[in-house]
C-alpha positions in Angstrom: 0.0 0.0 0.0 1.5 3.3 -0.5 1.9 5.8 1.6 -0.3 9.5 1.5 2.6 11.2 0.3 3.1 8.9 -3.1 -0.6 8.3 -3.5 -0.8 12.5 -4.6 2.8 12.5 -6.2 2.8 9.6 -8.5 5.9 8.0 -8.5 8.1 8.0 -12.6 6.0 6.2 -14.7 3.1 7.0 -12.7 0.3 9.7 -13.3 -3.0 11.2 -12.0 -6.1 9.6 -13.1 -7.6 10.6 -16.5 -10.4 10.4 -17.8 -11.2 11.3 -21.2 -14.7 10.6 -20.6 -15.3 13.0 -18.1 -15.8 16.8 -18.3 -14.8 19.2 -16.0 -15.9 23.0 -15.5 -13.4 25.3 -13.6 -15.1 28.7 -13.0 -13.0 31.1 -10.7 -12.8 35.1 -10.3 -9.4 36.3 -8.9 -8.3 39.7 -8.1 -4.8 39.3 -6.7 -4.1 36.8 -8.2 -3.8 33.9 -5.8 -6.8 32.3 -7.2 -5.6 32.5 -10.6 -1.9 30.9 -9.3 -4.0 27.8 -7.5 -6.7 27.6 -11.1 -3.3 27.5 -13.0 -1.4 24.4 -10.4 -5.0 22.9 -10.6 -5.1 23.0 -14.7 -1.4 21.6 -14.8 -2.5 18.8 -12.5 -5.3 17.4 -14.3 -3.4 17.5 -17.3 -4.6 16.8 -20.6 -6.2 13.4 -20.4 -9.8 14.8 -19.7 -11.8 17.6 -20.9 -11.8 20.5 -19.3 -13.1 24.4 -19.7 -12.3 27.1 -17.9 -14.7 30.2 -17.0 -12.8 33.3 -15.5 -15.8 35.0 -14.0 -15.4 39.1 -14.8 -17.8 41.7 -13.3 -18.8 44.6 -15.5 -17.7 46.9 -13.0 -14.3 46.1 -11.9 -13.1 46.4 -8.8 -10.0 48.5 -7.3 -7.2 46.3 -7.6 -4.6 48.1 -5.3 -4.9 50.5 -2.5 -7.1 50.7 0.5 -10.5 50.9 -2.0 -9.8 47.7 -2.8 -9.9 46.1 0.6 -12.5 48.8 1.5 -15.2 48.0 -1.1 -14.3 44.5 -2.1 -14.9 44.3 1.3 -18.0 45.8 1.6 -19.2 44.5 -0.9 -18.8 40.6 0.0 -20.0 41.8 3.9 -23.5 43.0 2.4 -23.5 40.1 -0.3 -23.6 41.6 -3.4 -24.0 40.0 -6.2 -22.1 42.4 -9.3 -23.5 41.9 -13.0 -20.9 39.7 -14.1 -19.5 39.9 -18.0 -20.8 37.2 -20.3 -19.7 33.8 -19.9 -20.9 29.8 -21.4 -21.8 27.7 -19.0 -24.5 24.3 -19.1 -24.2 22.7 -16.0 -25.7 19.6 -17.9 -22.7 19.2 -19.7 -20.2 18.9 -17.0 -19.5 15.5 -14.8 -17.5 17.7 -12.1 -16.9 21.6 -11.3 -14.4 23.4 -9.6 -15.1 26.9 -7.9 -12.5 29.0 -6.9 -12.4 32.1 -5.2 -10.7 34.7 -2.8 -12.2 35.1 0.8 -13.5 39.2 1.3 -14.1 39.6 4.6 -14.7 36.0 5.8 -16.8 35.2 2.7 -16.7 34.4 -1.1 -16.1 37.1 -3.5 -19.0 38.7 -5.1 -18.7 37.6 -8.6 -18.7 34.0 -7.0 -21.9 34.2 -5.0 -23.4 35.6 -8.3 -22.6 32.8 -10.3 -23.4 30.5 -7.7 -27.2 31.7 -7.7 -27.5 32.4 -10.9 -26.6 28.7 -12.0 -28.2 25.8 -10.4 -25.4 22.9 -10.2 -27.0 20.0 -8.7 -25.9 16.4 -8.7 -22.4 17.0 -9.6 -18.9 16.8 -8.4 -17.9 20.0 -6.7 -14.6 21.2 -5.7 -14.4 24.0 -3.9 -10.5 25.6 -3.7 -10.5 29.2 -1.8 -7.5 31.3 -1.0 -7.1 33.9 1.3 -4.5 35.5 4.0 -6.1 34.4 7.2 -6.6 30.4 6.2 -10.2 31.2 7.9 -12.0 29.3 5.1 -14.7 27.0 7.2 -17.7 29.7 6.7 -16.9 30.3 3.3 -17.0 26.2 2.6 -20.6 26.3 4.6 -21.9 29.1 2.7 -21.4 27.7 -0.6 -22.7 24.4 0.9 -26.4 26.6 1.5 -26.0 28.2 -2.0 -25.1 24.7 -3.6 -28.5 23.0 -2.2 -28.0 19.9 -2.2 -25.3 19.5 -3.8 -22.3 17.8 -1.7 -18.5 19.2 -1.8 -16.7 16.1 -2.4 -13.2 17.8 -2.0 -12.2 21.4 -0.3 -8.9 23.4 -0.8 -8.2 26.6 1.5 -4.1 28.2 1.0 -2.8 30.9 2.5 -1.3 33.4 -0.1 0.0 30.4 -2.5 1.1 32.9 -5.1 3.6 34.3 -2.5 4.9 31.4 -0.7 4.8 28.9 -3.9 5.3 26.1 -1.5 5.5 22.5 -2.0 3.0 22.2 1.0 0.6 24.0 -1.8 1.1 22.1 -4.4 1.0 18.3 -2.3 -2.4 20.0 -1.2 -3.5 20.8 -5.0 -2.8 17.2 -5.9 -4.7 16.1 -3.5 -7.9 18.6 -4.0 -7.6 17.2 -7.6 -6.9 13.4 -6.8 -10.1 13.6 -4.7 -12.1 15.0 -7.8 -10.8 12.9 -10.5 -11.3 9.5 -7.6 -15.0 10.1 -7.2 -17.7 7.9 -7.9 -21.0 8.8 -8.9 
C-alpha cells in the first residue's frame, strides 16, 4: 500500500487519473491573483487526459485592484452580499461531470462575482470542488456558505491556501494534488 505522500505524487512512470470521458468545469474570479496561481497548479494537474473548460468569472464593473478601496469595497461589498453583473460567460451545467469553484475570501466570505454565479446557476448532482484562497486560512464559513448556496449539492473535495502565489510552496502544491486526486477518484 502506499503511503499518503506517493498516493498525490505519483511516482516515474506514474500519473493522475484521466479520464477522457469526463468533463470538467473550472469557473473562478481572482483579483490578486492567488486564485488564478491555484486555477493555474489545478489545470497543470489534471493534465490533458480529460476535458476540461475554464470560465474566468469578470464583473462589469471592476473592482480597485490596489490601495485601501480595494480592501475597503471588495470588502463591503462581500459583507453585504452583493451579487455584481458579471460579463458574459458559457456555462451548461448539464454538460459537465464535475466543477471546480474557486475564489478569494473578502471579509470572511466568497467574493462577489462568486456568489453571483453560484445563484444564478443551479449545479445540482455533480462533483464539486471547492478551492479558496485567502491571508487568514479562515476558510470554514466560506465552505458552509457555498454548501447553503449549492443546495443539495455535496463538496466532495475542499482546498483553502494561504497566499500560495507568494509562498509557492510544495505544502501548496502536495495540497492541490490532492484537492484534484479527490475529484478525479470520485464515484458517482
Amino acid at each position: 500500500m502506499k503511503d499518503s505522500f506517493s498516493r498525490y505524487f505519483p511516482g516515474k512512470g506514474e500519473k493522475m487519473i484521466r479520464n477522457k470521458d469526463r468533463k470538467i468545469a473550472v469557473v473562478y474570479f481572482s483579483l490578486g491573483g492567488n486564485t488564478e496561481y491555484v486555477i493555474q497548479r489545478i489545470l497543470e494537474t489534471i493534465g490533458d487526459g480529460t476535458a476540461v473548460d475554464v470560465i474566468r468569472l469578470e464583473p462589469v464593473r471592476p473592482y480597485a485592484d490596489a490601495g485601501p478601496m480595494k480592501y475597503i469595497k471588495g470588502g463591503a461589498a462581500a459583507s453585504l452580499g452583493s451579487r455584481p453583473q458579471l460579463k458574459p460567460y458559457s456555462f451548461d451545467p448539464k454538460k459537465y461531470d464535475a466543477v471546480i469553484v474557486g475564489s478569494p475570501i473578502w471579509a470572511g466570505t466568497i467574493a462577489p462575482p462568486i456568489r453571483t454565479f453560484l445563484l444564478a446557476n443551479r449545479i445540482r448532482g455533480k462533483k464539486i470542488g471547492v478551492a479558496l484562497c485567502s491571508s487568514s486560512g479562515r476558510a470554514d464559513k466560506c465552505f458552509s456558505r457555498i454548501e447553503k448556496y449549492l443546495k443539495k449539492t455535496e463538496i466532495i473535495s475542499k482546498l483553502s491556501l494561504v497566499d500560495p502565489a507568494k509562498k509557492k510552496s510544495g505544502g501548496d502544491l502536495y495540497e492541490i494534488r490532492r484537492f484534484v486526486r479527490e475529484i478525479m477518484e470520485a464515484r458517482g
